[in-house]
C-alpha positions in Angstrom: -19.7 48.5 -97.3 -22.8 47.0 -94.9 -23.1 43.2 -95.5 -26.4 41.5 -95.7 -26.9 40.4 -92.2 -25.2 43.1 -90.3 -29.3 44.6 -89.6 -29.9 41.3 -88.7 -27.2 41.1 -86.0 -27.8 44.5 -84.8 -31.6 43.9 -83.8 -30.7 40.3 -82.7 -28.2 42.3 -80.5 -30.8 44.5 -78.5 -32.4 43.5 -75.2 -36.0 43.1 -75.2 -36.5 46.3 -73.2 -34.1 48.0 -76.3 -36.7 46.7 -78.9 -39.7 47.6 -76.9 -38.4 51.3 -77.1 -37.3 51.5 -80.1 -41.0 50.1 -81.5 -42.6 53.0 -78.8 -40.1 55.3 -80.4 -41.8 54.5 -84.1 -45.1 54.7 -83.3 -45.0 57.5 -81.3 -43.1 59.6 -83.9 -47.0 58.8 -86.3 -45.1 55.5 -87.9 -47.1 53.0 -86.7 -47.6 51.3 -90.2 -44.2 52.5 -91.4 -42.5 49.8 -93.9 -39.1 50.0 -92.0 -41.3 48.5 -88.5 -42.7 46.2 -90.3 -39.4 45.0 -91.5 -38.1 45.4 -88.1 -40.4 43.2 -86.6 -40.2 40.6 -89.8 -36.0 40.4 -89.5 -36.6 39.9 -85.1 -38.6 37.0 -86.0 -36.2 35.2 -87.8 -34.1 32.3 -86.2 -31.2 33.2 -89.5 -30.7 35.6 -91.6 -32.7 35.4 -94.8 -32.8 37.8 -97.5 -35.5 35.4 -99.5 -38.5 36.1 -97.9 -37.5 39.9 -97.3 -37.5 40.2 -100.7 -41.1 38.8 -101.2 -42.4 41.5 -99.0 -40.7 44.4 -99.7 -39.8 44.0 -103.0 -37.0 46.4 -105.1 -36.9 49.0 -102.3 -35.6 46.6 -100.0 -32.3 48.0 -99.6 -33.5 51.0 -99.3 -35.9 49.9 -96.2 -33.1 48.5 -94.6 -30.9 51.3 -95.2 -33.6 53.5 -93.4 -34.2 51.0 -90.6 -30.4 50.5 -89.8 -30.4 54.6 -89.3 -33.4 54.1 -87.2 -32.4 52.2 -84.8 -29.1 53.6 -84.0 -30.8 56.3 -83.7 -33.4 55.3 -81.4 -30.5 53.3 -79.3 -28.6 56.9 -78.7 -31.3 58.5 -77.0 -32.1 55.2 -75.0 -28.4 55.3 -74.2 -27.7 59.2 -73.6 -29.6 59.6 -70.5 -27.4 57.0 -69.0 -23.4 58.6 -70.5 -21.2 61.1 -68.4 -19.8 61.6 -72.6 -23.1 62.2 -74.3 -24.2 64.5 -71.8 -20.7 66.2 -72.5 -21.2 66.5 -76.3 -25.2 67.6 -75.2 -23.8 70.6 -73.3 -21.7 71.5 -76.3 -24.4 71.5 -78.1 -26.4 74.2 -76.1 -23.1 76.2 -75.4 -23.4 76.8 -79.6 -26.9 76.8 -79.7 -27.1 79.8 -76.6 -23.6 81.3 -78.3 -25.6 82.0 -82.1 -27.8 83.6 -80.2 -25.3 85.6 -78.5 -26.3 84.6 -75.1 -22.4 84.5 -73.7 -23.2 84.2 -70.4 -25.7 81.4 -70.2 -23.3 79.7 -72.9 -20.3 79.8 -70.4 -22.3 78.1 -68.3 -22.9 75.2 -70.4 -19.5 75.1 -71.1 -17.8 75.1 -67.5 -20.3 72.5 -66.8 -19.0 70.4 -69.4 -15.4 71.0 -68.8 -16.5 70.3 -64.9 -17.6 67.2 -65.7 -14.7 66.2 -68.6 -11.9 66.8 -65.5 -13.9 64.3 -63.3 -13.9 61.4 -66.1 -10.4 62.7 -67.2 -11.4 63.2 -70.8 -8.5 65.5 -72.1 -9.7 65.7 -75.6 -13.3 67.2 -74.6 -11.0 69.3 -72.2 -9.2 70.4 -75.0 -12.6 70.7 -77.5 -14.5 73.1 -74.9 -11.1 75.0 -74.4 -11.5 76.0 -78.5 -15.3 76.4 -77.7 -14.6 78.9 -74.8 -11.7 81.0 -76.8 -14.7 81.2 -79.3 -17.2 82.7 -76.5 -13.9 85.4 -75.2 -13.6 86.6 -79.1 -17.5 87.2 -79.5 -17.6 88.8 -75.8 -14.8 90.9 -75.6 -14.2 91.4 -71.9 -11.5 93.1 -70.2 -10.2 90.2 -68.8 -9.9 88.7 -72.3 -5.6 88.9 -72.5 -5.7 86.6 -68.9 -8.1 84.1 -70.3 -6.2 83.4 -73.2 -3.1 83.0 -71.3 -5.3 80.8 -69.0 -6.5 78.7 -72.1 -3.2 78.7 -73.7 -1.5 76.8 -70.2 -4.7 74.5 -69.8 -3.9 73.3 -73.6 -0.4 72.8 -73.3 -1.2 70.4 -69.9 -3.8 68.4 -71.6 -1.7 68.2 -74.8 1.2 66.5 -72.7 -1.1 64.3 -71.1 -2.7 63.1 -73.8 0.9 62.4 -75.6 1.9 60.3 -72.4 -0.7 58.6 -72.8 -1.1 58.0 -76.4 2.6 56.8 -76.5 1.6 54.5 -73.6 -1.2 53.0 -76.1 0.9 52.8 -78.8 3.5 50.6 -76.9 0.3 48.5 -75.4 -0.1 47.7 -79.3 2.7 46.5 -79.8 3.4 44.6 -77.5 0.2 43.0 -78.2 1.2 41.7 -81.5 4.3 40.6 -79.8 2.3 38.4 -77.2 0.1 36.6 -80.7 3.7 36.4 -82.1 4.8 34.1 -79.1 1.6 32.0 -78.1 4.1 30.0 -74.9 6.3 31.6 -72.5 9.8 32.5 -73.7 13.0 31.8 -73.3 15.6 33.9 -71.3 16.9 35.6 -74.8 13.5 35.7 -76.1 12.5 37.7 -72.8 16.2 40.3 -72.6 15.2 41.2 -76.7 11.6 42.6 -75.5 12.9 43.8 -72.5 15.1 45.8 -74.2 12.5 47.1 -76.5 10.7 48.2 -73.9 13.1 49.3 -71.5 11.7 53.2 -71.7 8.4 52.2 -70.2 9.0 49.2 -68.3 11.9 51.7 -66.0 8.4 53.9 -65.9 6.9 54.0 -62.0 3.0 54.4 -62.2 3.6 57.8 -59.5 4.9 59.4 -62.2 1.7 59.4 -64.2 -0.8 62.1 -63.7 -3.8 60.3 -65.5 -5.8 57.7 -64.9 -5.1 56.3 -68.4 -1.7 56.7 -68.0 -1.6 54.7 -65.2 -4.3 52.4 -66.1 -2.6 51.1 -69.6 0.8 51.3 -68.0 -0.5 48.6 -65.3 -2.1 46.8 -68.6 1.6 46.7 -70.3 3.1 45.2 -67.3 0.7 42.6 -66.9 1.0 41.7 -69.9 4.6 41.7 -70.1 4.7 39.4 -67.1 2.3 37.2 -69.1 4.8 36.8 -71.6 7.5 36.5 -69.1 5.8 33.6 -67.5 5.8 35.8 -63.8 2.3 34.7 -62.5 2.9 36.5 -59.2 3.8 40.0 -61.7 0.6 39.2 -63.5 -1.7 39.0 -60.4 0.1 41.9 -59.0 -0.5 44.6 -62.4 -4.0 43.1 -62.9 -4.4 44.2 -59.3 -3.0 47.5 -59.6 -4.8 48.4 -62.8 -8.3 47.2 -60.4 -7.0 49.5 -58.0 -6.7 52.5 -60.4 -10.5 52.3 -61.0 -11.2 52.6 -57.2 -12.8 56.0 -56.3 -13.8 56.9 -59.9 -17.4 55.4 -60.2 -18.3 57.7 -63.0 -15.3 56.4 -65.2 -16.2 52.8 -64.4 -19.6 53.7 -65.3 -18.9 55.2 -68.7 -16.5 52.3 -69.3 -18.4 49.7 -67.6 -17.1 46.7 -70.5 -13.6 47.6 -69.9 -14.1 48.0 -66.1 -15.1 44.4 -65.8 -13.0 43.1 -68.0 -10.1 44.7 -66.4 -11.7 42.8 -63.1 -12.2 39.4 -64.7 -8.6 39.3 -65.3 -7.6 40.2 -61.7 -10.9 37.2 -61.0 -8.9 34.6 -63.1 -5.1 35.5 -62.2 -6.9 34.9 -58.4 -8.4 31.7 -59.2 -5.1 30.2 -60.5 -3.0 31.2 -57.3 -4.0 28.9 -54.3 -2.4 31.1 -52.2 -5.0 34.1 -52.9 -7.9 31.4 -53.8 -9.8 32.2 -50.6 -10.1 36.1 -51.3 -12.4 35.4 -54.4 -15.7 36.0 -52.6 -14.4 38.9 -51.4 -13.5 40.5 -55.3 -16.7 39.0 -55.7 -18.8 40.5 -53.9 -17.2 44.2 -54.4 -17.8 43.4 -58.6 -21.7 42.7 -57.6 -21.6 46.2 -55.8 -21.2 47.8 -58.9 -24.6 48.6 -60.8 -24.1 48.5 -64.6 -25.4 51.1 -66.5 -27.3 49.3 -69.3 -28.6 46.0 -70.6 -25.4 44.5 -72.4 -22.9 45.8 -69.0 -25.7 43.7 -66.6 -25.6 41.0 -68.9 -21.7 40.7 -68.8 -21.5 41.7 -64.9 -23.7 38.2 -64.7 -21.8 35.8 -67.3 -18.2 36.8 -65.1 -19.7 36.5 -61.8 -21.4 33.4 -62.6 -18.0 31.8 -64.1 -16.0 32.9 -61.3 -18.3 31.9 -58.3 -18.8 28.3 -60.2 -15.1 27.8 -60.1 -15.2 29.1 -56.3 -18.2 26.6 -55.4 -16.3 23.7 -57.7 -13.1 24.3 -55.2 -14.9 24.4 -51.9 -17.4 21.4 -50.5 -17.3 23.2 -47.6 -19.6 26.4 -48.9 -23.5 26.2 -49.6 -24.6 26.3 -53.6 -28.3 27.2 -53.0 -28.2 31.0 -53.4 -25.5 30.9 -56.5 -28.1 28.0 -58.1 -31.2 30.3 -58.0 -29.1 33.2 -59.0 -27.4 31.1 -62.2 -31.3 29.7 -63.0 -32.1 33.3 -62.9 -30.0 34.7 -64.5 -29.8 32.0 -67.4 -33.8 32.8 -68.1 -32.8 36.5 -67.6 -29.8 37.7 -69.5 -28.9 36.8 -73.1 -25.7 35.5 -73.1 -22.8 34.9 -75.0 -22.9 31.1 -76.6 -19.1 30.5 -74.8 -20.1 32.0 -71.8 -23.1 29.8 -72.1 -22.2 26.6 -72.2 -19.3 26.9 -69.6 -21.4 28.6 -66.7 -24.1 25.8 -67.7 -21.4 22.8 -67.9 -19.8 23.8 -64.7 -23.4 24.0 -63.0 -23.7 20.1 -63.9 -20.3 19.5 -62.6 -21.3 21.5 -59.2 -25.1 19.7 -58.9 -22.6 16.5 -59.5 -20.3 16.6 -56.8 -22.6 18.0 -54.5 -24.8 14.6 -54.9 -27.4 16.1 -56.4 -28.0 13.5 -59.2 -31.7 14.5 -60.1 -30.9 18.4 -60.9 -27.9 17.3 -62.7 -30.0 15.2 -65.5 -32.2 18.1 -65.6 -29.2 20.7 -66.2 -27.8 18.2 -68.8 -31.4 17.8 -70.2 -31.4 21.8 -70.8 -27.8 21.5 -72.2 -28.6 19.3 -74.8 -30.3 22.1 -77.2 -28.0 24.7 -76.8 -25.3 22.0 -77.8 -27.3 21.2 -80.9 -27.0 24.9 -81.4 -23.5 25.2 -81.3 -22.0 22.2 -82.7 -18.4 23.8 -83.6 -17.7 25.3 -80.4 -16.4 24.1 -76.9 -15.8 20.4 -78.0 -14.9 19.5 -74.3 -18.2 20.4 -72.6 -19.8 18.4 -76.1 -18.1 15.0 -75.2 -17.5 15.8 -71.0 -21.3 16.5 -70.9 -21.8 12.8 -72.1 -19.7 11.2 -69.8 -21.1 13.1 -66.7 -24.6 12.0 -68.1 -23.8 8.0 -67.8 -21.6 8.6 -63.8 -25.2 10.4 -63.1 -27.6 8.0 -64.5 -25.9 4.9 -63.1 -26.2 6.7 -59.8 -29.8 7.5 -59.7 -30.0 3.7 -60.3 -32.7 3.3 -62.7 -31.2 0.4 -65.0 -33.4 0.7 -68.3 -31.8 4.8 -68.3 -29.0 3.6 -68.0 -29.1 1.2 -71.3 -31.0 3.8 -72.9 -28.1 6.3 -72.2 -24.9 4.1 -72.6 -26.9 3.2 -76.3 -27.1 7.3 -77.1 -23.3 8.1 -75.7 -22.0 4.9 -77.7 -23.7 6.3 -80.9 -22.4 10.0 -80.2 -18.9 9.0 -79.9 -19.2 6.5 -82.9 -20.2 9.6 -85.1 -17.1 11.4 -83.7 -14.0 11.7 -86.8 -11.9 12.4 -83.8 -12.1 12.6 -79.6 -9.5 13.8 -76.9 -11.7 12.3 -74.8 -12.9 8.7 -76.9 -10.1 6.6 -74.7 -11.5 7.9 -71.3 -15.0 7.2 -72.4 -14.6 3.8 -73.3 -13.5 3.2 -69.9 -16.4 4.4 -68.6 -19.2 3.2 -70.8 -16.9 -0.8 -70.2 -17.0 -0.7 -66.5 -20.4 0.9 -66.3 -21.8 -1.9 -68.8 -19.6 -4.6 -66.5 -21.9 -2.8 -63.5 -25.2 -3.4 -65.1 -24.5 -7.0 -65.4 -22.9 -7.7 -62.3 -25.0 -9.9 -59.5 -23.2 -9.4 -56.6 -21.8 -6.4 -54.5 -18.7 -8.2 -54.7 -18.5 -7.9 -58.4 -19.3 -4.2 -58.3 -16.2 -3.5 -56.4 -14.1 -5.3 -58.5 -15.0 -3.8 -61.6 -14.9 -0.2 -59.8 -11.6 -0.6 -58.8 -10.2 -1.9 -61.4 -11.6 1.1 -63.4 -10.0 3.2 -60.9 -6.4 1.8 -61.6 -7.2 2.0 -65.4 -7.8 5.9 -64.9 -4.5 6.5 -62.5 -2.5 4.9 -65.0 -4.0 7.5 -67.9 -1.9 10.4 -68.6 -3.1 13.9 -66.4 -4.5 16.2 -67.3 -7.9 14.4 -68.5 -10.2 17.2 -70.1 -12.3 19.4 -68.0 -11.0 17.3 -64.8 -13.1 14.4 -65.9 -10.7 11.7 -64.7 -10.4 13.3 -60.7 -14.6 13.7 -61.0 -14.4 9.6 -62.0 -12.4 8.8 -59.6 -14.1 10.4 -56.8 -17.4 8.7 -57.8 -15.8 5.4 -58.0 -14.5 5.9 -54.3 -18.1 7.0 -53.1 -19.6 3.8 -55.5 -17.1 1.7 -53.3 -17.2 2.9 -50.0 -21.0 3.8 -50.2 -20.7 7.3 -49.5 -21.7 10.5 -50.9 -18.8 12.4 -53.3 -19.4 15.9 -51.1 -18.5 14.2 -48.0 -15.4 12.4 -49.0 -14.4 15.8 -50.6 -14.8 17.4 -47.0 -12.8 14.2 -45.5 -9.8 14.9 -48.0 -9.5 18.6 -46.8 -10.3 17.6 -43.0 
């Protein structure tokens, strides 16, 4: 059963360029004044969902209307999206082969159909395979050739291959599954025991070498089991290795990473952030980097998640390296922020580590205007990513107190107070009172002298704290309060520790 608002998430879902040709789409088919437009273009102005004022326009026959528009516009989205899938083109040539076969047109239908199954091999879709290998027994029966008893024998073998591919892999999915609900089942890494049980369970496919595979999705969920075995296992080193072998199994097969462009860079991402944890690899990001940019996605939504993980990973690239020059990624990130419509997680990190970067880089001025921009798309999100709620407002007092502008800086030690005051409860309350006391002790100080003091004795207070402080916030503080003291700026005493 369709709940209320699921139209209302499916147009809030399309780009703009989606919703342009979908309205081109009714008007050009003579429904320019069509109710279901109009309630197209009533539901896209909306902010929420609100059945209220639907009602008051369109009356009884509102579920009806919405019904119809629903219908519309996955409609609409299908022919936006078919001109751009290896898969619908498949099911297209199907399409003719039956249309051309009715008409007993067998040759020109055999056509159609060895296209398709040319095209099914490539992306190694054994079920089409298997579809147009019942379409084409269908074409023999209505031609009747002389070669008919050889192309059923033909048929017959190319079934029975297909079949046991598509059992090994199947069987490979179902063990994927399960081991899934084994890794929500144990949230931390497992014991020894724990570890020999699954092991165990699993000993079929985890004694399975990915050579003896013979499809890509064989080898590609095979590569996804062991990584997440070794996830399980606690075997970062395993991890970074499968997530790099299941990468390498999309190499040389552009028109499967096109038609599966979501789980292409997902697949990626992982490899991205099993990279980023190993300071051993760290240094080969850019270079994973730049080979994910070479890829062009194939629609709105793939471009928009291409930008979200190469924004994330390059952030925590820049965040890791003084030594490297942020200009570039910063007009790409304020591009691409105006640009794509993103995810509200993915929004708020790649924004929040953007402050942090413009922070450590110096670069005090862009920083209050990044954590100007934040504020709204906090207010919108109240529930979720509580760190980059409360971490934003202690990176807003370090960066206000370093512009020096003293009536800011009691305007914004007045608004943090009040914002952590309304908190019921704060991982980070402890840390911020730390702050907002020494940066209050700074405003009131007379001398140069008395600055020091205070800094450094708010630099002791924060050693003493217990590590890890949220988002990294206590090694960020401590850094400023070393460039407060010594009078230098945080980017070059970052290049002096690696030096």
């Amino acid at each position: 059963m369709r709940s209320k608002d699921h139209l209302f998430h499916l147009i809030k879902s399309l780009s703009k360029s989606e919703k342009r040709y979908f309205t081109l789409d009714a008007k050009k088919s003579g429904r320019k004044q069509s109710r279901y437009l109009t309630l197209f273009k009533t539901i896209n102005d909306q902010e929420e969902f609100s059945e209220k004022p639907l009602k008051k326009l369109f009356g009884s026959k509102l579920g009806d209307d919405k019904a119809r528009l629903y219908e519309a516009i996955l409609r609409s989205m299908r022919d936006y999206q078919s001109k751009k899938s290896y898969k619908t083109r498949i099911k297209e040539l199907l399409t003719d082969a039956k249309i051309l076969f009715e008409r007993k047109l067998y040759e020109q239908a055999e056509n159609r159909l060895a296209e398709a199954k040319d095209l099914a091999l490539e992306l190694e879709d054994h079920l089409a395979v298997l579809e147009i290998n019942l379409r084409q027994r269908q074409l023999m029966r209505g031609s009747l050739d002389r070669d008919y008893q050889e192309q059923v024998k033909e048929l017959t073998r190319e079934k029975d291959y297909h079949i046991e591919i598509l059992t090994k892999e199947f069987w490979l999915h179902d063990n994927y599954d399960k081991l899934s609900i084994d890794f929500l089942r144990y949230p931390q890494r497992l014991a020894n025991e724990e570890i020999s049980v699954l092991a165990e369970n699993y000993r079929e496919i985890l004694s399975l070498e990915s050579s003896q595979l013979q499809s890509f999705h064989a080898k590609w969920r095979l590569h996804q089991f062991l990584a997440l075995f070794y996830r399980l296992k606690g075997d970062s080193e395993q991890v970074f290795n499968q997530y790099l072998q299941t990468v390498e199994t999309w190499r040389n097969h552009d028109k499967l990473i096109s038609e599966n462009f979501v789980l292409y860079v997902g697949d990626f991402s992982n490899l991205l952030s099993a990279t980023s944890r190993n300071p051993d690899i760290f240094d080969s990001l850019p270079r994973l980097l730049t080979e994910l940019k070479s890829h062009e996605a194939p629609n709105y939504q793939g471009k928009t998640l291409l930008f979200e993980r190469i924004a994330i990973y390059d952030l925590i690239y820049l965040l890791n390296k003084p030594t490297e020059d942020i200009n570039e990624s910063l007009r790409d990130l304020t591009k691409g922020i105006k640009q794509y419509d993103l995810t509200p997680s993915s929004h708020l990190s790649i924004h929040f580590n953007t402050i942090l970067l413009l922070f450590l880089n110096d670069r005090f001025e862009e920083c209050m205007e990044w954590l100007e921009s934040l504020k709204p798309l906090l207010r919108k999100n109240l529930d979720l990513r509580r760190d980059i709620h409360e971490g934003s407002q202690i990176i807003y007092l370090l960066a206000i107190h370093s512009l020096g502008d003293f009536d800011k800086t009691e305007n914004t030690l007045r608004s943090v107070n009040r914002y952590f005051s309304k908190l019921q409860k704060s991982n980070l309350f402890s840390f911020y009172k730390l702050i907002a006391n020494s940066i209050q002790k700074l405003q009131k100080s007379s001398s140069r002298k008395e600055e020091k003091e205070v800094l450094i004795q708010l630099k002791e207070q924060i050693s003493s704290l217990p590590r890890p402080v949220l988002a990294g916030l206590d090694e960020i503080s401590l850094l400023w309060i070393e460039s407060q003291v010594l009078d230098k700026s945080i980017k070059s005493l970052r290049l002096q520790k690696r030096s």
